[in-house]
Every structure is written in structure tokens, then in C-alpha cells.
TIVO-2410 file (N, C-alpha, C; in nm, 3 decimals):
# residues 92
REC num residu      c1      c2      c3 atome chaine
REC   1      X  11.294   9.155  11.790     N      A
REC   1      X  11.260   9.051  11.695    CA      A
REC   1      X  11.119   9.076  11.642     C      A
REC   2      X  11.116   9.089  11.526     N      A
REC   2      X  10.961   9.133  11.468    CA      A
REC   2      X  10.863   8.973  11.460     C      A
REC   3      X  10.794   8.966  11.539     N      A
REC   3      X  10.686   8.902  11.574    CA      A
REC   3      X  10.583   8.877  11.407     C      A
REC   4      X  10.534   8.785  11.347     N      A
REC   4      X  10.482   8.756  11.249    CA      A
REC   4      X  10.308   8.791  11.239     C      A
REC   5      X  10.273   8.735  11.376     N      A
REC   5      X  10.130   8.782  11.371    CA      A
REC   5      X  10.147   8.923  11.424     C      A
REC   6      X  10.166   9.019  11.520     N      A
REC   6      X  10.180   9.141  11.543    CA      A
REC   6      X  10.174   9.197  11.458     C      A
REC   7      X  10.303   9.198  11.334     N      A
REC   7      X  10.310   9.291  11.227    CA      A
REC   7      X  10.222   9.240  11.123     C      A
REC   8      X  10.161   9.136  11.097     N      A
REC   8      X  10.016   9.105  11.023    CA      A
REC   8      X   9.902   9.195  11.052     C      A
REC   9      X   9.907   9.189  11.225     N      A
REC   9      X   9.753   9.307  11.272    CA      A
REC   9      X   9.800   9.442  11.233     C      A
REC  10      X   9.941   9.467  11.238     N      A
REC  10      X   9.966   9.609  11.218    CA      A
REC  10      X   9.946   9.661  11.059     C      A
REC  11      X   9.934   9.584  10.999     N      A
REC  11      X   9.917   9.568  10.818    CA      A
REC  11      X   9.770   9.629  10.783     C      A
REC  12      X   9.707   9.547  10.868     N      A
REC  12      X   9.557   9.474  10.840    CA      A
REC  12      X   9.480   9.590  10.918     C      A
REC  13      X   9.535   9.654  11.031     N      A
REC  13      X   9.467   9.793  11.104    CA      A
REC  13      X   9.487   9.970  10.999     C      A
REC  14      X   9.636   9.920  10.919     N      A
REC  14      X   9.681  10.015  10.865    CA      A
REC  14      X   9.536  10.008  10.744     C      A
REC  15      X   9.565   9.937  10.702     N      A
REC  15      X   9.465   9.927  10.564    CA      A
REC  15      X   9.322   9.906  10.593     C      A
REC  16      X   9.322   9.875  10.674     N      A
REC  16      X   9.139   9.893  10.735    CA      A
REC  16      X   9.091  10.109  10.755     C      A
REC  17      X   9.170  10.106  10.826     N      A
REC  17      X   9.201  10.284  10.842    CA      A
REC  17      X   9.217  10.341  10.750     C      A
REC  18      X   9.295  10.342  10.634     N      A
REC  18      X   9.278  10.398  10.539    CA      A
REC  18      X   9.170  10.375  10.415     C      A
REC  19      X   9.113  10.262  10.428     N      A
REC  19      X   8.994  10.221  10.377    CA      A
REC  19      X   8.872  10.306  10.406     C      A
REC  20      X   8.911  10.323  10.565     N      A
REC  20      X   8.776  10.426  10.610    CA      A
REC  20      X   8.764  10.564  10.607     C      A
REC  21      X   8.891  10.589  10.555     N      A
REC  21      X   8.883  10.747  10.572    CA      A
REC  21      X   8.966  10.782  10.406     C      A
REC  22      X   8.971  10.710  10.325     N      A
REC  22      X   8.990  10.727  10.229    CA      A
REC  22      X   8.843  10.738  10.136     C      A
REC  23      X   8.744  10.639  10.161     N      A
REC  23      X   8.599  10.644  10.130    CA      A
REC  23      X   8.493  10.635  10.179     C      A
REC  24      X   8.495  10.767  10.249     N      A
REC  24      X   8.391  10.766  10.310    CA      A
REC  24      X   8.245  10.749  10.236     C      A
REC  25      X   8.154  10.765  10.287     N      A
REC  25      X   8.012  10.735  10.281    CA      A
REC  25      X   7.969  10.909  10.296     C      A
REC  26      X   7.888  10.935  10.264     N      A
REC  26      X   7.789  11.047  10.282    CA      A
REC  26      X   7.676  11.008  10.348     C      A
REC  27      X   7.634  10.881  10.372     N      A
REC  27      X   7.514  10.823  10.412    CA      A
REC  27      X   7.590  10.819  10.530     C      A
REC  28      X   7.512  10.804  10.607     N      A
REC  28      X   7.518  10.750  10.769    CA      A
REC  28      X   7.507  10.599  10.792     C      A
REC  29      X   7.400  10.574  10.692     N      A
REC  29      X   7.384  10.408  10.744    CA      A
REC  29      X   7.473  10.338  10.708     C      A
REC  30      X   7.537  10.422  10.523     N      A
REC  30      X   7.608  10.320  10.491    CA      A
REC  30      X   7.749  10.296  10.525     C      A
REC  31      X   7.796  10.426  10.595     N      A
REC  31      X   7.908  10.418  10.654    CA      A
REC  31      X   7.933  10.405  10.771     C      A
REC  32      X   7.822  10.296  10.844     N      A
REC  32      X   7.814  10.273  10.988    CA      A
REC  32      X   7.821  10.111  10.917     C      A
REC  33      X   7.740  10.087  10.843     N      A
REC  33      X   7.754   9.933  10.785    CA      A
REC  33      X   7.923   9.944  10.726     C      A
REC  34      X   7.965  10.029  10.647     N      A
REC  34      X   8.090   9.986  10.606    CA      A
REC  34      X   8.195   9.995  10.743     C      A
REC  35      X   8.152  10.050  10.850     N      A
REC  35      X   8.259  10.017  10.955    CA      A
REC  35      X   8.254   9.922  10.989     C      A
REC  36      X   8.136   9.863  11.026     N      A
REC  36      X   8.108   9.746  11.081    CA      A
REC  36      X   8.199   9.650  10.984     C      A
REC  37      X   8.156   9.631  10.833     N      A
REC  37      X   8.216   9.545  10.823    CA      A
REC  37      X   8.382   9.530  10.779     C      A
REC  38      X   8.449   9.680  10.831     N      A
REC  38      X   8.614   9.677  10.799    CA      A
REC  38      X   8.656   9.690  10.917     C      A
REC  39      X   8.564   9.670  11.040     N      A
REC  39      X   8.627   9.601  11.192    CA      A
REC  39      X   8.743   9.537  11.196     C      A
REC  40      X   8.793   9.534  11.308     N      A
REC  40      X   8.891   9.479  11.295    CA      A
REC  40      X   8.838   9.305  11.346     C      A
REC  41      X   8.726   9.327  11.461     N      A
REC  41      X   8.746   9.180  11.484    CA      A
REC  41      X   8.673   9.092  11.349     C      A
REC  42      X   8.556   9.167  11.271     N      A
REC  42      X   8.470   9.114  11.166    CA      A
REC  42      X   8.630   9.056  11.067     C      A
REC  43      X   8.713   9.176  11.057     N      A
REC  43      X   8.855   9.107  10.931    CA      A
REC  43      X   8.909   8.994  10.997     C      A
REC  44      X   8.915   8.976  11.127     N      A
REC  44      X   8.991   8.836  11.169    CA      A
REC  44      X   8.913   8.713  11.178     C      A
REC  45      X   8.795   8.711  11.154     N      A
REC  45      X   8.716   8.615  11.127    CA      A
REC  45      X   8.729   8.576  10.947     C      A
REC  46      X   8.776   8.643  10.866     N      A
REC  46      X   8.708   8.608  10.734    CA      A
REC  46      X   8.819   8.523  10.705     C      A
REC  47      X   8.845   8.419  10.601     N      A
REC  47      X   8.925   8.312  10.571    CA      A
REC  47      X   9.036   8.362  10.507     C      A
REC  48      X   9.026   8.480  10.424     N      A
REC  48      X   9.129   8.557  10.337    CA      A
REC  48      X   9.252   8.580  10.473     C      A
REC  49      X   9.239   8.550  10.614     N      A
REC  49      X   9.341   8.582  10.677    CA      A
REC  49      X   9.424   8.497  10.723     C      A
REC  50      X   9.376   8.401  10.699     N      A
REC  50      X   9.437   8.277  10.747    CA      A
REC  50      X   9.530   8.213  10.660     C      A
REC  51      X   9.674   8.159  10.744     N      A
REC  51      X   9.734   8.097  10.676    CA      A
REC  51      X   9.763   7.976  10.674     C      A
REC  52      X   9.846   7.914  10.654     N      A
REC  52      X   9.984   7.935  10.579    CA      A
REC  52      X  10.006   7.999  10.442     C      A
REC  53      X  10.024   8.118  10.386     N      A
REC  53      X  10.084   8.137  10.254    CA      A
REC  53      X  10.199   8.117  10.226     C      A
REC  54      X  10.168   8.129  10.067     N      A
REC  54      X  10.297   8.046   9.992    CA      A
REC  54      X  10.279   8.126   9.888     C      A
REC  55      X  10.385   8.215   9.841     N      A
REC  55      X  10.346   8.285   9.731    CA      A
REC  55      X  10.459   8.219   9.624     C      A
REC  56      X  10.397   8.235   9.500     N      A
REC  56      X  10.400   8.154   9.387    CA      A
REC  56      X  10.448   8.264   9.239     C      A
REC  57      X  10.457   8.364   9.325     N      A
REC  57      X  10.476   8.473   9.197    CA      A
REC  57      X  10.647   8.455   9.184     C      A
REC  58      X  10.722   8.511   9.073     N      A
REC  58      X  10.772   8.492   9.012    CA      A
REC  58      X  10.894   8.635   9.011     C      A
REC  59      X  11.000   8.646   9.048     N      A
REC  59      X  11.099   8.789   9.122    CA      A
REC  59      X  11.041   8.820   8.934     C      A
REC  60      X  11.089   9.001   8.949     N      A
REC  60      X  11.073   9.058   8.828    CA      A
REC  60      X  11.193   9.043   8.763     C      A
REC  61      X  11.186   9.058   8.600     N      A
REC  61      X  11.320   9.061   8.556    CA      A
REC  61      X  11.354   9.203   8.551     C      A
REC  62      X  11.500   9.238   8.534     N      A
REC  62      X  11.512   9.381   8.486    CA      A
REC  62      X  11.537   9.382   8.300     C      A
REC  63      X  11.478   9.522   8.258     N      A
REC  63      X  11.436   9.515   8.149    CA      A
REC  63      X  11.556   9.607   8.065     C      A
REC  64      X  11.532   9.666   8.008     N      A
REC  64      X  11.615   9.752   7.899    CA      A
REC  64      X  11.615   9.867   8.001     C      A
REC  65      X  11.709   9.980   8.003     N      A
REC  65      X  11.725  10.074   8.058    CA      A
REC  65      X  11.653  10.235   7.992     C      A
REC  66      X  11.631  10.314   8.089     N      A
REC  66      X  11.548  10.402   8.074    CA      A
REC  66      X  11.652  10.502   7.912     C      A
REC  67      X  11.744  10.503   7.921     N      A
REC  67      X  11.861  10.525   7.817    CA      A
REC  67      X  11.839  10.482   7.692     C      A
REC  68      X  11.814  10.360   7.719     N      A
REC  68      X  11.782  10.293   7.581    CA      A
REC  68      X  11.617  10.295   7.501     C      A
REC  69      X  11.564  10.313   7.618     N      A
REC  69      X  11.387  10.347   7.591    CA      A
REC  69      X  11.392  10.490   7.521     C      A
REC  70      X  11.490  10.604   7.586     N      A
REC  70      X  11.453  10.690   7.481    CA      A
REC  70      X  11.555  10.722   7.349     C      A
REC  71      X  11.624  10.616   7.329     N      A
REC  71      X  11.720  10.565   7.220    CA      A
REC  71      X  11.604  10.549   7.119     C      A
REC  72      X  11.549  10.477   7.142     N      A
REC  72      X  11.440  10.401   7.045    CA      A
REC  72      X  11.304  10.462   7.055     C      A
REC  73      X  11.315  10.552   7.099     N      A
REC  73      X  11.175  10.684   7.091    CA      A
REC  73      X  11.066  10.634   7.167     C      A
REC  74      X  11.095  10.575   7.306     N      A
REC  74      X  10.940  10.524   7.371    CA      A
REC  74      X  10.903  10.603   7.495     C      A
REC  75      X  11.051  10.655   7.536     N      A
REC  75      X  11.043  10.776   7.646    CA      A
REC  75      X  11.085  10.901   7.595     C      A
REC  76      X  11.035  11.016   7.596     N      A
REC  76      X  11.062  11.110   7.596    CA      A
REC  76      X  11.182  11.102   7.674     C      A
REC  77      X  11.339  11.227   7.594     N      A
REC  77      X  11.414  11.269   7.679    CA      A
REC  77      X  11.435  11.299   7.789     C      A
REC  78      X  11.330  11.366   7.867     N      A
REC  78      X  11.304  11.416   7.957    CA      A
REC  78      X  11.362  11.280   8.099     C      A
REC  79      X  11.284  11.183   8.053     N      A
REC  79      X  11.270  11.108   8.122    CA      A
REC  79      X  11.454  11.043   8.226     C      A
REC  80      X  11.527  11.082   8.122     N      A
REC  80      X  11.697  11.064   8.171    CA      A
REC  80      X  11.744  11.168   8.277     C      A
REC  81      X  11.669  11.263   8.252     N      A
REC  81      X  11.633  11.406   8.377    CA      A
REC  81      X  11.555  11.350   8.474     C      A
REC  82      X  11.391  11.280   8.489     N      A
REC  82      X  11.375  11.244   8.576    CA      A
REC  82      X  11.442  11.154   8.703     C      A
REC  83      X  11.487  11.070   8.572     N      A
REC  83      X  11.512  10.935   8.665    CA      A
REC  83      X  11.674  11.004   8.743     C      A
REC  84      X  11.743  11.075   8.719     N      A
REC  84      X  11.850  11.110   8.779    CA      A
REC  84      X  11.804  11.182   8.919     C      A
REC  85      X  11.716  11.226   8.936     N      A
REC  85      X  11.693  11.290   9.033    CA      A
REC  85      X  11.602  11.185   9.145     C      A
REC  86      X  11.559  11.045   9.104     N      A
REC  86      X  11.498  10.942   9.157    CA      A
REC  86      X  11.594  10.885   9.301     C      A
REC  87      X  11.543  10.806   9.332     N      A
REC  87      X  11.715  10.754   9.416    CA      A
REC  87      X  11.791  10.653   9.316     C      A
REC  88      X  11.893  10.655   9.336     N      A
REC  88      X  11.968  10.541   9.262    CA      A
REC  88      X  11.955  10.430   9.285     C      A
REC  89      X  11.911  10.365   9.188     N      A
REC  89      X  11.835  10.169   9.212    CA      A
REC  89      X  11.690  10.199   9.182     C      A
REC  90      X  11.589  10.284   9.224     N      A
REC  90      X  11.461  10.277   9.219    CA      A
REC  90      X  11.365  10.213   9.067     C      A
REC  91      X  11.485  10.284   8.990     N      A
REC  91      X  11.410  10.275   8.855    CA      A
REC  91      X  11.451  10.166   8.810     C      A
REC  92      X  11.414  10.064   8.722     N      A
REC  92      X  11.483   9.953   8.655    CA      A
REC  92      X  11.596   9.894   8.697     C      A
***
């Protein structure tokens, strides 16, 4: 059974980690200050973590098909070649 806060820390460790080693610092100080503050215990203190959320956004619609985009000259041909080789469903 996937646990709600568990897989929250596992989110929040993933993206802290790649934060740090995606931009690093050349400075020493400043990338001893930017650890400090993409800690993990410093992120569970800040308010951005706390819930209850409620998201408010809106499912996407699906739009005109990649077929018809280059019907009407907005995709290059090519693009009926890409998307076949995509997985099926991914695109639109």
C-alpha cells in the first residue's frame, strides 16, 4: 500500500538531489550554503510542504491531431514519421 507521506519524502529527496548535482556552484561557500539550504530537514520546515492540497487545475483537452496539423501546414510532414515511432497514446 503506497503510504502518502513516504512517497512525498521520496519526491522531495529526488528533487532536492537533482537540484544539487544538476547546479552546482564553483564556489565552495556558495555551494555549502546552497546545501544547507536544499536539506532535507531545512525543506520540511518551509510552509510550501504542508498540506492539505487541493488542486484546482483543469484535465487537458485533446486537440486536433498531429495529421491534421500537417494538413494545414503547421507541422512539417515529417512529424507523422515521428509520432509513429512514439508509443501509442503519448501524443495528443
Amino acid at each position: 500500500m503506497l503510504n502518502p507521506l513516504t512517497y512525498t519524502e521520496k519526491i522531495i529527496r529526488s528533487f532536492l538531489r537533482y537540484q544539487l548535482t544538476a547546479y552546482p556552484f564553483a564556489d565552495d561557500r556558495l555551494n555549502s550554503q546552497m546545501r544547507a539550504l536544499l536539506s532535507l530537514d531545512q525543506t520540511r520546515r518551509t510552509p510550501l510542504l504542508k498540506g492539505p492540497y487541493v488542486s484546482l487545475s483543469r484535465a487537458f483537452r485533446f486537440g486536433v491531431t498531429v495529421e491534421q496539423l500537417v494538413g494545414e501546414n503547421v507541422f512539417h510532414s515529417h512529424m507523422c514519421k515521428r509520432r509513429s515511432k512514439s508509443v501509442a497514446g503519448s501524443w495528443m
